[in-house]
Steps between C-alpha positions, in 0.01 A plus 500: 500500500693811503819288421316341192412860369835589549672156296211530198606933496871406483427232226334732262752760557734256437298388176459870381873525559572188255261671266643811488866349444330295187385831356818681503693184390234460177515878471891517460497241263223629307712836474797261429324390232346819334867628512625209325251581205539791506874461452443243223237748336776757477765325395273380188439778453866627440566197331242576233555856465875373453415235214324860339778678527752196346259455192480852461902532478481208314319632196701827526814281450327295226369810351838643487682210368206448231600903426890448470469198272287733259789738477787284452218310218464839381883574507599162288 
């Protein structure tokens, strides 16, 4: 009797054990994962703010070329 208490005791501690293993292996990869997006998040980020920047340098450089041709037209 005793001996059965004892076998049924060491299986659920050796369940709970299992269990406990399965929650830090899901929670890892859950943080794994909310790292990940957060890293993707970020670097879209950057990437779009880039893009602003490019367009914005973009129409400067358009905006002076547009300016320079009305001189020289001016000029002739």
């Amino acid at each position: 009797m005793a001996s059965d208490f004892a076998k049924a005791k060491a299986a659920i501690e050796s369940k709970d054990a299992e269990i406990e293993k399965s929650k830090r292996v899901a929670l890892d990869k859950a943080k794994e994962m909310i790292a990940e997006r957060n890293r993707y998040h970020r670097e879209h980020k950057q990437g779009a703010e880039s893009i602003k920047g490019l367009e914005g340098e973009l129409e400067a450089a358009r905006s002076k070329i547009d300016r320079s041709e009305a001189e020289k037209t001016e000029e002739a």
